[in-house]
C-alpha positions as CSV (number, residue, x, y, z in Angstrom):
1,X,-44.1,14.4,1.5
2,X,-43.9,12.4,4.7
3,X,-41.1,12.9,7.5
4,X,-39.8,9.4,8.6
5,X,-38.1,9.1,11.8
6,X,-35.7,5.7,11.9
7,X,-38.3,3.8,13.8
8,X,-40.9,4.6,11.4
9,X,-38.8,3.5,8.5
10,X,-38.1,0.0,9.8
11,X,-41.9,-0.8,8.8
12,X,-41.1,-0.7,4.9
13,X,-38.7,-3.6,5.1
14,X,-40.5,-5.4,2.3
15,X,-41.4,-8.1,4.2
16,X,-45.2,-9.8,4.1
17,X,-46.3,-7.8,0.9
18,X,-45.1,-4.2,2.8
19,X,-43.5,-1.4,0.5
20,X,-39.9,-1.7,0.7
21,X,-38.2,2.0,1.1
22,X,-35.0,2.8,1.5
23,X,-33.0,6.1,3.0
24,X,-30.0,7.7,1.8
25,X,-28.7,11.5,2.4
26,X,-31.8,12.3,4.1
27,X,-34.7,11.1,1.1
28,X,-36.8,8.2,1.0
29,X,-37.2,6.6,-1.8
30,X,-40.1,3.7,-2.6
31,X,-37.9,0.7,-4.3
32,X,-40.8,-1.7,-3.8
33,X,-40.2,-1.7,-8.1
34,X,-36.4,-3.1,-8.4
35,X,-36.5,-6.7,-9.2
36,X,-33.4,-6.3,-7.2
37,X,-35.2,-5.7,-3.8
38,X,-37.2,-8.4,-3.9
39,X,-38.2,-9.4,-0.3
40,X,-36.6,-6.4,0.8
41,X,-33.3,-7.8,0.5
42,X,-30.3,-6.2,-1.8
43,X,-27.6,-8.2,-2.6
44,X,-28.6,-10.6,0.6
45,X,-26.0,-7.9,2.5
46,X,-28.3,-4.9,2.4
47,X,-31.7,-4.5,4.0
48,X,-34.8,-2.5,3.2
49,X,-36.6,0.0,5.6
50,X,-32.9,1.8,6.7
51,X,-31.1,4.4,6.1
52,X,-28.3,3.4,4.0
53,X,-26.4,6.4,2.9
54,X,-22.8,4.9,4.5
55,X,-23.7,1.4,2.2
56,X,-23.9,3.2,-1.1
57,X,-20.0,4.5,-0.1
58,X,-18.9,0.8,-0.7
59,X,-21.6,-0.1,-3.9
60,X,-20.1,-0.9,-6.9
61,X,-22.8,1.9,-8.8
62,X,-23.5,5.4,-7.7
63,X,-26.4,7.3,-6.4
64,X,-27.7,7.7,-9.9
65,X,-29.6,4.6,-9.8
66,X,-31.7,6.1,-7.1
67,X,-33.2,8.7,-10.0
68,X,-35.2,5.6,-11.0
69,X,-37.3,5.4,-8.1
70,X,-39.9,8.2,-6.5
71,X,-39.0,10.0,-3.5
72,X,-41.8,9.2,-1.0
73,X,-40.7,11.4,1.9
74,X,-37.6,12.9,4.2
75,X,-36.0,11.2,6.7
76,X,-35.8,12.9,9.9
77,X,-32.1,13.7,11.3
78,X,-31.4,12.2,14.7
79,X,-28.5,12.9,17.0
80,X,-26.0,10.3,15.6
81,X,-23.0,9.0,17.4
82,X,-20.4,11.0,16.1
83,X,-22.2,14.0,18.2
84,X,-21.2,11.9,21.3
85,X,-17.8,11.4,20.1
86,X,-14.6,13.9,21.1
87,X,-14.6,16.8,19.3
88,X,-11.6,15.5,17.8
89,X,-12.3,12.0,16.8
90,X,-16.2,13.4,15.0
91,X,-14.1,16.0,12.8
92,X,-11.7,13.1,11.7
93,X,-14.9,10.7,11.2
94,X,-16.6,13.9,9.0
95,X,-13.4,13.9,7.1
96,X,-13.1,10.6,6.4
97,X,-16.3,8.6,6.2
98,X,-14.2,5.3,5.9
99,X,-13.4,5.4,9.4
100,X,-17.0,4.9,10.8
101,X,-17.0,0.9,9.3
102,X,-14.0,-0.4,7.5
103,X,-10.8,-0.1,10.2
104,X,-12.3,-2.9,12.2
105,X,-13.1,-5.3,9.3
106,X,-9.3,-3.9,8.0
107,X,-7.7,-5.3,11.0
108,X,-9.7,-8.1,12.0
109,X,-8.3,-10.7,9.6
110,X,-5.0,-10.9,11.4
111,X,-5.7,-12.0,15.2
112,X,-8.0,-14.7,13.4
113,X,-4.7,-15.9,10.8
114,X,-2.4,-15.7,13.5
115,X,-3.9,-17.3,16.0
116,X,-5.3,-20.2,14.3
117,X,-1.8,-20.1,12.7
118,X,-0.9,-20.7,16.3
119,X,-2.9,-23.6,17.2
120,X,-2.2,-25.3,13.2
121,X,1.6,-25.0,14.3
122,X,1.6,-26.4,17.7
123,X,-0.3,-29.1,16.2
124,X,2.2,-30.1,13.9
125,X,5.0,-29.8,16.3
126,X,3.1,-32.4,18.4
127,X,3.0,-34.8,15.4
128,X,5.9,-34.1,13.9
129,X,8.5,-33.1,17.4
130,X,10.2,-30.8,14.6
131,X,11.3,-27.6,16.9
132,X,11.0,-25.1,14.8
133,X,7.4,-25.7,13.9
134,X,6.8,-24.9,17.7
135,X,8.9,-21.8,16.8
136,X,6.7,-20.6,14.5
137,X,3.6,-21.1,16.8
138,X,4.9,-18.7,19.2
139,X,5.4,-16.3,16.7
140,X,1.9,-16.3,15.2
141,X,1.2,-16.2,19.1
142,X,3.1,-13.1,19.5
143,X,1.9,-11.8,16.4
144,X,-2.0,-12.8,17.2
145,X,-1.8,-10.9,20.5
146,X,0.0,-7.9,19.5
147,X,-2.8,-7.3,16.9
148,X,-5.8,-8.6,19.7
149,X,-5.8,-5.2,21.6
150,X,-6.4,-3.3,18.3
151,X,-8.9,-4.8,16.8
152,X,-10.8,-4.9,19.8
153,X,-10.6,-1.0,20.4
154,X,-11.4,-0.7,16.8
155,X,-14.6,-3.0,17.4
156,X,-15.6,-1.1,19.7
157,X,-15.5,1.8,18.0
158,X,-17.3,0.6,15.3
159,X,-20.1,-0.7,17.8
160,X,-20.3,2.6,19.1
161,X,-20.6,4.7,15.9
162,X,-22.7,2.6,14.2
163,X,-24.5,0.7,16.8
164,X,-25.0,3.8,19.6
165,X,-23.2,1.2,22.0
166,X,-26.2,-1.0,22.1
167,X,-26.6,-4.0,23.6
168,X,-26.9,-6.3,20.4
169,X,-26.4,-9.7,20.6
170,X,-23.6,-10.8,17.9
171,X,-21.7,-7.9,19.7
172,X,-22.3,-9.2,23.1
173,X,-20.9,-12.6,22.0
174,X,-18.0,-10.8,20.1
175,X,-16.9,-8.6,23.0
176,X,-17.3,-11.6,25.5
177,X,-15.2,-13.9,23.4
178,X,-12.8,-12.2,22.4
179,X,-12.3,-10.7,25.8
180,X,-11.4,-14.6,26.8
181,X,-9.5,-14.7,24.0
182,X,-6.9,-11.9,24.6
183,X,-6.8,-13.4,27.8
184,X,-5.9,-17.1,27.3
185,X,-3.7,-15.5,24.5
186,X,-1.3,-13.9,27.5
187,X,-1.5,-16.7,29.6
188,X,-0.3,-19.1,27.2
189,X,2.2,-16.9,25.2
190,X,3.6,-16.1,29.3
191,X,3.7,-19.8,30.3
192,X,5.3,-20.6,26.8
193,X,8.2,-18.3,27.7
194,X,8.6,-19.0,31.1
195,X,9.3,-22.7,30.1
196,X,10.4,-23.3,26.7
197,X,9.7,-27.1,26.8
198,X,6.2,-27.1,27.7
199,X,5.1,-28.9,24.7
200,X,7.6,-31.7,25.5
201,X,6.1,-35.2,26.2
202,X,6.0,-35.5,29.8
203,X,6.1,-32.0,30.9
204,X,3.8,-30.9,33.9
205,X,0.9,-28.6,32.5
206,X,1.5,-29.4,28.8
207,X,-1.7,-31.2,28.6
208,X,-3.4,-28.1,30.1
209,X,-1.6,-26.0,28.4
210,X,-2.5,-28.0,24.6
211,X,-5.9,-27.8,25.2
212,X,-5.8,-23.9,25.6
213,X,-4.3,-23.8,22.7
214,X,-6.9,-26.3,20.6
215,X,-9.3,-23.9,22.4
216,X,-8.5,-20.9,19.8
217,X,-9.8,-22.9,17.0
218,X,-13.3,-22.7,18.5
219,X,-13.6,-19.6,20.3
220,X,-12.2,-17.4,17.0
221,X,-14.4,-19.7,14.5
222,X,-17.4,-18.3,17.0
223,X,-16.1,-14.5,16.6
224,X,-15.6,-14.7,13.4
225,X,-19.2,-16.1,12.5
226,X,-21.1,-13.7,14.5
227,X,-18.9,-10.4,13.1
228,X,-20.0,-12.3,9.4
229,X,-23.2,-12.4,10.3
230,X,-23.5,-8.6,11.0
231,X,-22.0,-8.0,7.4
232,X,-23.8,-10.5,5.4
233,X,-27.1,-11.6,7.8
234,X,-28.2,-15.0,7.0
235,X,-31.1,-15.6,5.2
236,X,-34.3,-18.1,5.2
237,X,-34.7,-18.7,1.5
């Protein structure tokens, strides 16, 4: 049988009439077969000519369905990330597989409620002058920033264990945004308690201040669609 290497593999992506293989656990197997991977697409989430041992963790069926299809070759193991990791943190990501994908996407959804909680609030306090929806916007604020710092450490985490730290372009935009993001966050949720009133009509800098808030609305619609992106790629039918 033939020894792949991951560069190697990335030809068999089913694309313009090629085979489509797939890796998991170290075997290749030739899926060119499954009506399933047509184009070389599973699932439009999942995508031929990788190793995918960590994806069939999260698939609703087991490894069994793999006995349907030959085994064309070995896939050659490669220093992975976790070898570059602490000592400490490689043993915990051996012991619990979980941890190289899912605590980013676990934590992510609550700077993204939060803070367009935020701007939806201030918003409403605006139309309405009702103080206690303004209230409540500081506390998604609080609450938004408080969760910021985590998901970021835990993003990049994930970009280094399953990405080698590479330079890849939805994580570029990711890092970069939310990176202005944490910081417009502290500037706004300082400002806000250094002067309670900002929002008031009239009020020096509550204009400015408004528009940094409106600006959440944008900047973690952005984050969000490039982190979707990496977990369900879009498609040209």
């Amino acid at each position: 049988m033939r020894t792949f290497d991951a560069t190697e593999l990335t030809q068999f992506d089913g694309k313009d009439g090629r085979p489509i293989y797939i890796a998991h656990e170290g075997k290749v197997y030739d899926v060119s077969g499954s009506k399933l991977w047509k184009g070389g697409s599973h699932m439009r989430r999942h995508h031929a000519g990788a190793d995918l041992t960590t994806d069939f963790g999260a698939a609703p069926h087991g490894t069994e369905v793999l006995e349907r299809y030959p085994q064309v070759g070995t896939l050659r193991k490669e220093v992975s990330a976790e070898a570059k990791l602490p000592e400490f943190l490689a043993r915990w990501m051996e012991r619990f597989p979980m941890l190289r994908r899912h605590p980013h996407p676990m934590t992510v959804h609550f700077p993204i409620a939060f803070m367009m909680a935020a701007t939806v609030f201030n918003v409403l306090y605006v139309l309405t002058g009702i103080k206690s929806l303004e209230i409540t916007a500081l506390h998604c604020l609080g609450a938004g920033l408080l969760f910021l710092p985590i998901v970021m450490v835990t993003g990049l985490l994930s970009w280094w264990v399953n990405y080698l730290g590479k330079p890849v372009k939805p994580i570029v935009v990711k890092i970069t945004l939310s990176t202005v993001l944490f910081v417009l966050s502290i500037i706004v949720f300082t400002w806000r308690m250094a002067v309670p009133d900002i929002l008031e009509a009239g009020r020096s800098g509550s204009v400015l201040y408004f528009l940094i808030i409106l600006s959440f609305i944008p900047l973690v619609s952005v984050i969000g669609w490039y982190g979707a992106k990496l977990t369900f790629p879009v498609e040209k039918d």
